[in-house]
PQR file of N, CA, C, O and H, with PARSE charges and radii, in Angstrom:
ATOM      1  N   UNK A   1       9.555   9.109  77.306 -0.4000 1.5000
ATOM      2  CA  UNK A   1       8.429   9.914  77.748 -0.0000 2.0000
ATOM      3  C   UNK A   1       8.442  11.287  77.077  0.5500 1.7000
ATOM      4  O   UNK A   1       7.368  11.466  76.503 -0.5500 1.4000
ATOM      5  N   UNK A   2       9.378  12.441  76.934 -0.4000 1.5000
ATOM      6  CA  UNK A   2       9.623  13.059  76.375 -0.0000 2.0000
ATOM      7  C   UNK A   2       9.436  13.147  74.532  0.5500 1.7000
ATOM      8  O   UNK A   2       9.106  14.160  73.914 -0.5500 1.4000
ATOM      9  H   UNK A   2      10.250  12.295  77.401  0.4000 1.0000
ATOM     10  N   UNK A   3       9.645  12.250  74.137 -0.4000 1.5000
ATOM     11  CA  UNK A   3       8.793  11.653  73.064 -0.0000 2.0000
ATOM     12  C   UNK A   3       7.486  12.009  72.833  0.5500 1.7000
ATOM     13  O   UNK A   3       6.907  12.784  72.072 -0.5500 1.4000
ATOM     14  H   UNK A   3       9.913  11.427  74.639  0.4000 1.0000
ATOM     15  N   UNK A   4       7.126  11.104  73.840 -0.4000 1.5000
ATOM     16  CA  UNK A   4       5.673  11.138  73.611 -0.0000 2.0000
ATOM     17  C   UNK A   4       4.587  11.976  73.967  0.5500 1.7000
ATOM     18  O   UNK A   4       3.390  11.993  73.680 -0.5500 1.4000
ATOM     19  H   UNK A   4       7.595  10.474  74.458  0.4000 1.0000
ATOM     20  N   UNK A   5       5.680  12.987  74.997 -0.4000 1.5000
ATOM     21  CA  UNK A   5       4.994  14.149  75.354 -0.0000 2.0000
ATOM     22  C   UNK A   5       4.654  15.299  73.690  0.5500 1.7000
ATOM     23  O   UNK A   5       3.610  15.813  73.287 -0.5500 1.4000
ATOM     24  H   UNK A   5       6.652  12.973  75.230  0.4000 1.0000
ATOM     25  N   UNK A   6       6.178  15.312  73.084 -0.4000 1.5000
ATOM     26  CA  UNK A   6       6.037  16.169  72.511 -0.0000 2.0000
ATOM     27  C   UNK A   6       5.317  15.711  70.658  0.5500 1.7000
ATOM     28  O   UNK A   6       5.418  16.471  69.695 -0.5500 1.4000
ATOM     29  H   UNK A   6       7.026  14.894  73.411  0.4000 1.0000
ATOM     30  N   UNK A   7       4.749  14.535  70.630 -0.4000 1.5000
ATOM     31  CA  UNK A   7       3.667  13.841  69.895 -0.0000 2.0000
ATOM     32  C   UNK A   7       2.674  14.253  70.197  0.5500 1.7000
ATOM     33  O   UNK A   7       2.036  14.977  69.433 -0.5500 1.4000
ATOM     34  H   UNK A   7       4.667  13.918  71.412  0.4000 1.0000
ATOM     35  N   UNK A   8       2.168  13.862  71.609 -0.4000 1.5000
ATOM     36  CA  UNK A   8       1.228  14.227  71.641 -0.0000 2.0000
ATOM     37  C   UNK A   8       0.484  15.911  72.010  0.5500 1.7000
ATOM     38  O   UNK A   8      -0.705  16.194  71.860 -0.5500 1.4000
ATOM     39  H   UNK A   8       2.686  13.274  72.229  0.4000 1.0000
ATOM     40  N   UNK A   9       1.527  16.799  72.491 -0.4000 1.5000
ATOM     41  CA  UNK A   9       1.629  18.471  72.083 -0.0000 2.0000
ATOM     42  C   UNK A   9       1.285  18.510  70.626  0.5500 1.7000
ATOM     43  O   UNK A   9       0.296  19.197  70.372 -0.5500 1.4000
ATOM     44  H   UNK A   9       2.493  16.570  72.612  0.4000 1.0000
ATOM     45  N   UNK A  10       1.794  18.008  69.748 -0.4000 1.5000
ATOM     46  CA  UNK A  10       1.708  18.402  68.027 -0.0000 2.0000
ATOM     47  C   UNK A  10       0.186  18.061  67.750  0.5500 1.7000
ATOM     48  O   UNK A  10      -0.485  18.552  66.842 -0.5500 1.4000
ATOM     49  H   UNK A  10       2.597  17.449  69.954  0.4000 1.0000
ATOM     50  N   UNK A  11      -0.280  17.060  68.765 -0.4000 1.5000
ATOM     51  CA  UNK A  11      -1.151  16.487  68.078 -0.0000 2.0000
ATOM     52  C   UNK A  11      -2.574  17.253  68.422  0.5500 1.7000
ATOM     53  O   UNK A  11      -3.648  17.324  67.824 -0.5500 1.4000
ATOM     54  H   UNK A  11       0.265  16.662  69.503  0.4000 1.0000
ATOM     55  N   UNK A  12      -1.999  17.875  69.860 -0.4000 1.5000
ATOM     56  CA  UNK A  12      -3.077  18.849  70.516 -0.0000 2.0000
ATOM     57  C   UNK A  12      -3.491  20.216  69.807  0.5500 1.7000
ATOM     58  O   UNK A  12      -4.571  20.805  69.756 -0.5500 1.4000
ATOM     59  H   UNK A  12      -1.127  17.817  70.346  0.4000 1.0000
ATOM     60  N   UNK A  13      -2.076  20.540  69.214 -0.4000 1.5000
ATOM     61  CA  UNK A  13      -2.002  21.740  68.528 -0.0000 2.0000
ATOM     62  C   UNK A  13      -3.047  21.325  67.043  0.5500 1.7000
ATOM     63  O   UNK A  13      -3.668  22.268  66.551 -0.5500 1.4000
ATOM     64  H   UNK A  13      -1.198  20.062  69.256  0.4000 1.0000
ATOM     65  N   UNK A  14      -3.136  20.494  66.656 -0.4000 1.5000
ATOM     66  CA  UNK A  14      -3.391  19.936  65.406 -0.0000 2.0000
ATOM     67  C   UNK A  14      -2.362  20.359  64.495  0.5500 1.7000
ATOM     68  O   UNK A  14      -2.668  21.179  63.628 -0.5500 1.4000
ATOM     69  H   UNK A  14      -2.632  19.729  67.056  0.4000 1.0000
ATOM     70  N   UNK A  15      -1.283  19.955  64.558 -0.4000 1.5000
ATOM     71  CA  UNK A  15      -0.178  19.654  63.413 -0.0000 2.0000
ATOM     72  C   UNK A  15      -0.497  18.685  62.379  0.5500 1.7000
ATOM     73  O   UNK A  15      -1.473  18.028  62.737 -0.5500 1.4000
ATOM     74  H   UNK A  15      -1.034  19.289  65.262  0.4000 1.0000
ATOM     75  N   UNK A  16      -0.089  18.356  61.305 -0.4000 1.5000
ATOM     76  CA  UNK A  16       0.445  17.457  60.567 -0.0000 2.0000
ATOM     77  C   UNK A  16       1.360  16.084  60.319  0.5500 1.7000
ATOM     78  O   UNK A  16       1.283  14.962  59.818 -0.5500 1.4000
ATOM     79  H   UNK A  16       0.705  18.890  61.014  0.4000 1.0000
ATOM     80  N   UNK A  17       2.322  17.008  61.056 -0.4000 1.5000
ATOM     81  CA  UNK A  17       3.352  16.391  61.111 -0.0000 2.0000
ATOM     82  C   UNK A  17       4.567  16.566  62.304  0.5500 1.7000
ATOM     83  O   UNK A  17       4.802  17.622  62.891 -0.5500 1.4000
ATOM     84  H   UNK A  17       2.385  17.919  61.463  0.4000 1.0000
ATOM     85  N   UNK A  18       5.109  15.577  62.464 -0.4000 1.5000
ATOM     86  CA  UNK A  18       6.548  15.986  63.822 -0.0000 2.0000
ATOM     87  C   UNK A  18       7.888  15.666  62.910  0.5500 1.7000
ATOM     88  O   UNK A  18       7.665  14.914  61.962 -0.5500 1.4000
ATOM     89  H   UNK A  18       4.917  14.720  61.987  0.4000 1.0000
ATOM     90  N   UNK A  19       8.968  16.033  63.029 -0.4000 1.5000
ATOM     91  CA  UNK A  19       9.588  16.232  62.099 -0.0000 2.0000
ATOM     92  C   UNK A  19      11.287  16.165  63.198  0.5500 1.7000
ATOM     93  O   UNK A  19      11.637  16.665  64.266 -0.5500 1.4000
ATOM     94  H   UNK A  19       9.149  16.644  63.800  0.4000 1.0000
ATOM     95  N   UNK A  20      11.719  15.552  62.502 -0.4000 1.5000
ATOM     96  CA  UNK A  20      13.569  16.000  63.282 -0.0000 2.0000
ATOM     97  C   UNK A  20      14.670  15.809  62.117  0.5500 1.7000
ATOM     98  O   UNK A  20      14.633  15.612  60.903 -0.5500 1.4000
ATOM     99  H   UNK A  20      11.435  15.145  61.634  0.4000 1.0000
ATOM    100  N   UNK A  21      15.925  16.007  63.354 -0.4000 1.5000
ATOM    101  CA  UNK A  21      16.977  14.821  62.420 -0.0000 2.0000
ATOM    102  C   UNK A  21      17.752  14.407  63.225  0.5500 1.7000
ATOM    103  O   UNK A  21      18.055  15.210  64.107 -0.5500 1.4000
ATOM    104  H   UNK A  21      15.955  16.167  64.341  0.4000 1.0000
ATOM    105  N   UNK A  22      18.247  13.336  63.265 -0.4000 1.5000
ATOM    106  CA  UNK A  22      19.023  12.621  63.793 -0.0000 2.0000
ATOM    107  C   UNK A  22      20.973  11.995  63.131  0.5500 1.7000
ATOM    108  O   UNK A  22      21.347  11.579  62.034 -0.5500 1.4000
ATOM    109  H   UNK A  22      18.001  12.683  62.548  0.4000 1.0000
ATOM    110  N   UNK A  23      21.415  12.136  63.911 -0.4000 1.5000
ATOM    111  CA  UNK A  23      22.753  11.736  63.621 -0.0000 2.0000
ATOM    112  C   UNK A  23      22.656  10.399  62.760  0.5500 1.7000
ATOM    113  O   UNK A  23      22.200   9.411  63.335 -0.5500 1.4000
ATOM    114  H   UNK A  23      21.110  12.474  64.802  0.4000 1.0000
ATOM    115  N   UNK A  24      23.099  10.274  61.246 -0.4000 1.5000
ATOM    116  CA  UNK A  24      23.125   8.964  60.498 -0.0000 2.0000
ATOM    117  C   UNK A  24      24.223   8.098  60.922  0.5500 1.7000
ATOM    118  O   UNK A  24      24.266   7.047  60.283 -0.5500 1.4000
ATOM    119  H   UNK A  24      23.469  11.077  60.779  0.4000 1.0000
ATOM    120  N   UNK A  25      25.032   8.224  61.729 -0.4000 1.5000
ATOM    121  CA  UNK A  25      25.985   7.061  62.120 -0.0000 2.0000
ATOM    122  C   UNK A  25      25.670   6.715  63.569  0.5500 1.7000
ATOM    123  O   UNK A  25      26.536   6.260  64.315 -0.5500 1.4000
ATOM    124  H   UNK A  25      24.996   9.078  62.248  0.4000 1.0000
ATOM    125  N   UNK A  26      24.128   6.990  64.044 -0.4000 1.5000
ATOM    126  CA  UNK A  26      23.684   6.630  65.337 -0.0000 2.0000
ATOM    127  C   UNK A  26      22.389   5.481  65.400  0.5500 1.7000
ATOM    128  O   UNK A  26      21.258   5.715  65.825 -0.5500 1.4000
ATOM    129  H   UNK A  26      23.424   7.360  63.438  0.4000 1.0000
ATOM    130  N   UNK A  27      22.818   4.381  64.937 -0.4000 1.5000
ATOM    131  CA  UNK A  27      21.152   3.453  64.696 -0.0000 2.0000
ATOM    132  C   UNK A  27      20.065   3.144  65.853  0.5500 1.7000
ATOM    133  O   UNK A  27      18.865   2.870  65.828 -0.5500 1.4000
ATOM    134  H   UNK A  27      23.737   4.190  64.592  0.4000 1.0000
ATOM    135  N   UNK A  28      21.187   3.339  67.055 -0.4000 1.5000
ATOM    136  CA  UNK A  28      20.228   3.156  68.032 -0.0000 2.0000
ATOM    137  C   UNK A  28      18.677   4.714  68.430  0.5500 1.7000
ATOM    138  O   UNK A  28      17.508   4.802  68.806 -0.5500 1.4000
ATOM    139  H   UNK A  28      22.162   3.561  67.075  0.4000 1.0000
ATOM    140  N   UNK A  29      19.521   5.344  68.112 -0.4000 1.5000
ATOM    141  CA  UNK A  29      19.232   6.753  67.927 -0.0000 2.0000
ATOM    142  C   UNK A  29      17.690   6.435  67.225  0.5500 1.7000
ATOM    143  O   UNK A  29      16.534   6.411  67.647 -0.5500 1.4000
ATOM    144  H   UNK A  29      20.471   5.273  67.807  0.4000 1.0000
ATOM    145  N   UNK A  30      18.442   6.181  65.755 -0.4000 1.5000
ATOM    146  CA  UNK A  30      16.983   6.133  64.443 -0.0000 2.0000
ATOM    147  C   UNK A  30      16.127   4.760  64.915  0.5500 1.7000
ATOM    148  O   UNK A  30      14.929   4.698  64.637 -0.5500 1.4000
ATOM    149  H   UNK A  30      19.381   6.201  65.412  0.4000 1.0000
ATOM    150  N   UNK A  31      16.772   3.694  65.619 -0.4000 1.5000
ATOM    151  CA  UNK A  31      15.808   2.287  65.851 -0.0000 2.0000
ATOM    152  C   UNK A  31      14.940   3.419  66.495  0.5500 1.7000
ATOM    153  O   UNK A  31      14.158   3.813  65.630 -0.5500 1.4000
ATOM    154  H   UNK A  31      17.745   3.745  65.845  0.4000 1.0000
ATOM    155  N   UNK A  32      14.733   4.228  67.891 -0.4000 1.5000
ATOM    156  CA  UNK A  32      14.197   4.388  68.760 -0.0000 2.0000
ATOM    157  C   UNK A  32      13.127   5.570  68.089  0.5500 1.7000
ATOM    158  O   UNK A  32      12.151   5.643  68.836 -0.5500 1.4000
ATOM    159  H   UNK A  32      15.368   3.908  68.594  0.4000 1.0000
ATOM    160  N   UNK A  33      13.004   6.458  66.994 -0.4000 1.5000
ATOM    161  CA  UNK A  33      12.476   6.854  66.456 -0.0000 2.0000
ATOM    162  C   UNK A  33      11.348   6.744  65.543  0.5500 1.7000
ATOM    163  O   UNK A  33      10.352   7.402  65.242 -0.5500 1.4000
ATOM    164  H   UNK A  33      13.796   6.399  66.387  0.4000 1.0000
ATOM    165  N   UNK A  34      12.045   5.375  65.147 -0.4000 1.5000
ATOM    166  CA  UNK A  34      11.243   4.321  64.206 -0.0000 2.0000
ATOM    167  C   UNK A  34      10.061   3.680  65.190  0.5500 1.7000
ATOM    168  O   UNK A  34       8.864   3.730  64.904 -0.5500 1.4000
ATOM    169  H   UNK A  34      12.853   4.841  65.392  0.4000 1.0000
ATOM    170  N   UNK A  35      10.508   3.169  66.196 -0.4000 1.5000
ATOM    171  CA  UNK A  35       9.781   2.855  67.464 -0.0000 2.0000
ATOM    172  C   UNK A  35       8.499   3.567  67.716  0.5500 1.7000
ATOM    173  O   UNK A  35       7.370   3.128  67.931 -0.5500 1.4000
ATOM    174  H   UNK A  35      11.479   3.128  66.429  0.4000 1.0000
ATOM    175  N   UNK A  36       8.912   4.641  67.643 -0.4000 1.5000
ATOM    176  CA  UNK A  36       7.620   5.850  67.705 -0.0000 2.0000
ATOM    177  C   UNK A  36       6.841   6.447  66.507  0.5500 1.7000
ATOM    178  O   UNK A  36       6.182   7.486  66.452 -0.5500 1.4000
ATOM    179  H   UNK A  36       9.829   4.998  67.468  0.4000 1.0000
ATOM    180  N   UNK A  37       7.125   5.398  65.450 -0.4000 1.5000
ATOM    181  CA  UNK A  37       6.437   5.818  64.048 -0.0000 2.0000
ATOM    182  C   UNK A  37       6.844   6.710  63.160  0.5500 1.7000
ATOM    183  O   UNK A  37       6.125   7.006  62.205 -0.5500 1.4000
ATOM    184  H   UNK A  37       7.660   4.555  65.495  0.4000 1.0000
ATOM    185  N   UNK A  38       8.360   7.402  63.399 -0.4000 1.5000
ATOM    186  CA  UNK A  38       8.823   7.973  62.469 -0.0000 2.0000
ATOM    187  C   UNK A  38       9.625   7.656  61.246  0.5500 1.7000
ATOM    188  O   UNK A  38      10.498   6.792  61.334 -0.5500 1.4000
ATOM    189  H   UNK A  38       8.944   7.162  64.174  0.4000 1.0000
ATOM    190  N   UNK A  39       9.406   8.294  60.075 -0.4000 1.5000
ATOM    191  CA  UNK A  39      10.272   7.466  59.454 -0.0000 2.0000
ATOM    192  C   UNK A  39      10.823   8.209  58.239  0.5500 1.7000
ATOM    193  O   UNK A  39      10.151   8.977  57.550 -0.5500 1.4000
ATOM    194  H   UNK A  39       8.697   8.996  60.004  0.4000 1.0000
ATOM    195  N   UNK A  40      12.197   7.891  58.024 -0.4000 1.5000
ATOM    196  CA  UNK A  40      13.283   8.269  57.180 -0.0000 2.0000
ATOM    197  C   UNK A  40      12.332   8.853  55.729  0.5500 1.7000
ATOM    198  O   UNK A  40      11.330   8.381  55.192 -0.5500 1.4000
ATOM    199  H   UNK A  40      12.743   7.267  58.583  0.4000 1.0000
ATOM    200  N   UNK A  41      13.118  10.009  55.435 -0.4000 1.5000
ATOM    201  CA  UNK A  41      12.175  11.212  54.662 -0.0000 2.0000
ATOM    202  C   UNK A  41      13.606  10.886  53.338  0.5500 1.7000
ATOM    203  O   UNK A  41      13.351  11.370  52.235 -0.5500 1.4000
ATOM    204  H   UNK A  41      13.932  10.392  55.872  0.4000 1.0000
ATOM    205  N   UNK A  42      14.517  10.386  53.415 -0.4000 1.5000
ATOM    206  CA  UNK A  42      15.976  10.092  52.258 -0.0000 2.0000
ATOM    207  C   UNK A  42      16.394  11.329  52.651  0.5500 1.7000
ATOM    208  O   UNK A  42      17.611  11.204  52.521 -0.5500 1.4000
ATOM    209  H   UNK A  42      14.724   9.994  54.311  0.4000 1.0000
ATOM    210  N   UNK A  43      16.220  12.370  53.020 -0.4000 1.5000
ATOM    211  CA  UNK A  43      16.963  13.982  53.117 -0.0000 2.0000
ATOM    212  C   UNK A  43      18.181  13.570  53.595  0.5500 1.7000
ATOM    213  O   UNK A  43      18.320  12.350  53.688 -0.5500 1.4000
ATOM    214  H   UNK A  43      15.231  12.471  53.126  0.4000 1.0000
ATOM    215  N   UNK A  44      19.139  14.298  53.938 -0.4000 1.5000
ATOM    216  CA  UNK A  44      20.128  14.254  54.505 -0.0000 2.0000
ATOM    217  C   UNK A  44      20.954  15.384  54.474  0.5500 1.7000
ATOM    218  O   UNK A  44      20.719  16.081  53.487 -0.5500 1.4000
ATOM    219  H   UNK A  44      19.026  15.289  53.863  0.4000 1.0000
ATOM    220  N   UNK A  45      21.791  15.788  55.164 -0.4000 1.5000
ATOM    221  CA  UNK A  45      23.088  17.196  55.066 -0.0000 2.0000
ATOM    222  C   UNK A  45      23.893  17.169  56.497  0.5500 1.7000
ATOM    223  O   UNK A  45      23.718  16.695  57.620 -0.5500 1.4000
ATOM    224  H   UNK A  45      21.982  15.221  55.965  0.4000 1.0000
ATOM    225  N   UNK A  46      24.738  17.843  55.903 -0.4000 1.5000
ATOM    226  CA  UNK A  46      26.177  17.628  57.016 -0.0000 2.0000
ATOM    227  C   UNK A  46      25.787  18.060  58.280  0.5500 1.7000
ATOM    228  O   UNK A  46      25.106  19.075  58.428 -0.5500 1.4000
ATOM    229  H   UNK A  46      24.880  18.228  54.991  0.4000 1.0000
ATOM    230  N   UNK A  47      26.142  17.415  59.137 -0.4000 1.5000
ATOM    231  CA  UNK A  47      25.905  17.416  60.483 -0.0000 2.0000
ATOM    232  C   UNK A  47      26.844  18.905  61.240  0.5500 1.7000
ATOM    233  O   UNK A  47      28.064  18.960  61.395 -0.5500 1.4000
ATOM    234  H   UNK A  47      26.696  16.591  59.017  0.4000 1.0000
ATOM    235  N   UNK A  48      25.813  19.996  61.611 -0.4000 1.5000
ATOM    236  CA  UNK A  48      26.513  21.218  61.745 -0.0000 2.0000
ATOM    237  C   UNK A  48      27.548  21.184  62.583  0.5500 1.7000
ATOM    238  O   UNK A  48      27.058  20.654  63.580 -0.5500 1.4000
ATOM    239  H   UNK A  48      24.822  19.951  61.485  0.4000 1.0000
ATOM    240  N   UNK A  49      28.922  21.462  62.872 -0.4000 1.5000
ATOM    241  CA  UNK A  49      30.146  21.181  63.335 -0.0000 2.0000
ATOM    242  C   UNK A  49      30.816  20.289  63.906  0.5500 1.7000
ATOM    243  O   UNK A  49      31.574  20.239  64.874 -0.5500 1.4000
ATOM    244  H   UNK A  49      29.320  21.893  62.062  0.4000 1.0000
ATOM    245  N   UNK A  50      30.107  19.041  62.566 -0.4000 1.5000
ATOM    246  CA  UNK A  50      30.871  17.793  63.016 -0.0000 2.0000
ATOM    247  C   UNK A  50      31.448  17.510  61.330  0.5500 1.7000
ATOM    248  O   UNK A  50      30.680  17.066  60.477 -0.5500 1.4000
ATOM    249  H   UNK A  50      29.491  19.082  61.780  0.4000 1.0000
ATOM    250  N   UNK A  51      32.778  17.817  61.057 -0.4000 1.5000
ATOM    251  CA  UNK A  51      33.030  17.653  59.877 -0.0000 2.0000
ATOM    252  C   UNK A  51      33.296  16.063  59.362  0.5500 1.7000
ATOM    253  O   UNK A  51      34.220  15.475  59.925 -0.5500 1.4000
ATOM    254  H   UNK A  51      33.402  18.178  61.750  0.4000 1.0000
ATOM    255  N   UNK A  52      32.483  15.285  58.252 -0.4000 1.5000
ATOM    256  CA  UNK A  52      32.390  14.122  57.815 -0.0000 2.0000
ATOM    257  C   UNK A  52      31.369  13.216  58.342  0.5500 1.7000
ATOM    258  O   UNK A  52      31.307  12.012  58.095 -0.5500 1.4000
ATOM    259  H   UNK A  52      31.732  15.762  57.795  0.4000 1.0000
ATOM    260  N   UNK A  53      30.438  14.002  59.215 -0.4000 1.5000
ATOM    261  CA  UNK A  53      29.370  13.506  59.424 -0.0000 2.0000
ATOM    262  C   UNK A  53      28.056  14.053  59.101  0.5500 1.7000
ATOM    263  O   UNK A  53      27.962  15.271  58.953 -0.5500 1.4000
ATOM    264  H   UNK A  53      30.489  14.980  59.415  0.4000 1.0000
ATOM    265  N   UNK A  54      27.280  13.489  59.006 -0.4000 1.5000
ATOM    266  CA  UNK A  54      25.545  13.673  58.242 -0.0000 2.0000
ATOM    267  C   UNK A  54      24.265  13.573  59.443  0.5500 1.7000
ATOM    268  O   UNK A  54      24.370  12.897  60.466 -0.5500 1.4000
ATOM    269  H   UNK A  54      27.357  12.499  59.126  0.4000 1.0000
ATOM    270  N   UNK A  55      23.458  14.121  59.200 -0.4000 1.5000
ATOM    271  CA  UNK A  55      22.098  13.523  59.813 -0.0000 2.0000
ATOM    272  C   UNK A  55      21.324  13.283  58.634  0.5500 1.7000
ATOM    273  O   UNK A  55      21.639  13.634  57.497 -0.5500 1.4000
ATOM    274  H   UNK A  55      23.373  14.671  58.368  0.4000 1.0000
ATOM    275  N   UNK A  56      20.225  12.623  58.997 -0.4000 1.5000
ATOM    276  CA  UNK A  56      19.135  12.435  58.349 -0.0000 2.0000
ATOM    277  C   UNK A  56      17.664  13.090  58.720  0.5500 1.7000
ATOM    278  O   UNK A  56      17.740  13.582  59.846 -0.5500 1.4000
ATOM    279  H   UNK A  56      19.969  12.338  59.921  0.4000 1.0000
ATOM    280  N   UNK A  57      16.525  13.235  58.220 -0.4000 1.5000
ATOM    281  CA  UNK A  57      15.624  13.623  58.251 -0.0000 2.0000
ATOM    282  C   UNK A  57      14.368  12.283  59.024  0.5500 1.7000
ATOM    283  O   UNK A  57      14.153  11.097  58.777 -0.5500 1.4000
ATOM    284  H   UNK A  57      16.463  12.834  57.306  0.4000 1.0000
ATOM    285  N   UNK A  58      13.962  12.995  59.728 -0.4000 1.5000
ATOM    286  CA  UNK A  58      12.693  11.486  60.038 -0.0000 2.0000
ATOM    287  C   UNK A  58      11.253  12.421  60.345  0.5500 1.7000
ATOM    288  O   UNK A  58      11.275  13.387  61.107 -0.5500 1.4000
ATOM    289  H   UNK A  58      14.137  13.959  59.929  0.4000 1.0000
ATOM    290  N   UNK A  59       9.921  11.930  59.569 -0.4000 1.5000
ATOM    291  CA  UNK A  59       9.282  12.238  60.211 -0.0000 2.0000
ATOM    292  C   UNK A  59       7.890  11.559  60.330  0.5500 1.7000
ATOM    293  O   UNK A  59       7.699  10.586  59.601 -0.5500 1.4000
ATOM    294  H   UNK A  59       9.903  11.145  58.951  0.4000 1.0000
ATOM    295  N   UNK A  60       7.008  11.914  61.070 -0.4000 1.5000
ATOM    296  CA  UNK A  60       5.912  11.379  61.782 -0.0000 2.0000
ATOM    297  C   UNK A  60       4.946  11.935  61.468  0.5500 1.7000
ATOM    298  O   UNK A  60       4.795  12.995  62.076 -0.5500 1.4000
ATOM    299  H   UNK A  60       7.164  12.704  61.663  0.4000 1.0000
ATOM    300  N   UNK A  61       3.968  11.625  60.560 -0.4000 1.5000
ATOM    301  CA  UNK A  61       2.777  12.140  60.176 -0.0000 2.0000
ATOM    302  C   UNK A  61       1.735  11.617  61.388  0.5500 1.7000
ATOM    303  O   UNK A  61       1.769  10.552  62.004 -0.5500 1.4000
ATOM    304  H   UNK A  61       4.091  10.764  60.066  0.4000 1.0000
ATOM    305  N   UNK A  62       0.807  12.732  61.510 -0.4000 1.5000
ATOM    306  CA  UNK A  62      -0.335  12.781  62.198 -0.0000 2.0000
ATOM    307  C   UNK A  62      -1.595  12.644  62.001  0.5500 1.7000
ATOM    308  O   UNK A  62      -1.897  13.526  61.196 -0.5500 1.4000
ATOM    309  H   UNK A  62       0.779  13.597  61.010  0.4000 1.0000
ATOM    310  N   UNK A  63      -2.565  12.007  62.289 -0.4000 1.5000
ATOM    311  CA  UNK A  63      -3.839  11.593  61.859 -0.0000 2.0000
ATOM    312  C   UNK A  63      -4.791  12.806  61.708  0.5500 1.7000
ATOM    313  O   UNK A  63      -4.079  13.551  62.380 -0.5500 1.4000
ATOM    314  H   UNK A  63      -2.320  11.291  62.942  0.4000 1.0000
ATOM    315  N   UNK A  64      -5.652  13.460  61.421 -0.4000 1.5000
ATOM    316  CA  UNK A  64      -6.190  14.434  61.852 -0.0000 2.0000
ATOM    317  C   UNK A  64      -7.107  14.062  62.463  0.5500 1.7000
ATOM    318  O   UNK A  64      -7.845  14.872  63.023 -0.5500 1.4000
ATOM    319  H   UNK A  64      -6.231  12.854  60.874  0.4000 1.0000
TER
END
């Protein structure tokens, strides 16, 4: 729900786009993202004070 609250906020605002990142060694994480139409941007960088781990980039373009 939270999700979709904050989709549809972006969408009220008239954004573009919704945008995150998510932990890359979490799939359930990215399945559930994907779920909601977002999708893997290839970005990636170290996951801030988790040394040897990464996130990734996902995002969700908006219709105008």
């Amino acid at each position: 729900m939270l999700a979709a609250a904050v989709i549809a906020w972006a969408r009220a605002q008239n954004s573009t786009h919704v945008g995150l990142w998510v932990p890359a060694d979490n799939p359930g994480a990215r399945a559930f993202y994907q779920r909601q139409g977002f999708r893997p941007t290839g970005r990636s960088r170290p996951f801030p004070g988790a040394a040897g781990r990464s996130i990734t980039e996902m995002r969700l373009e908006l219709a105008p």
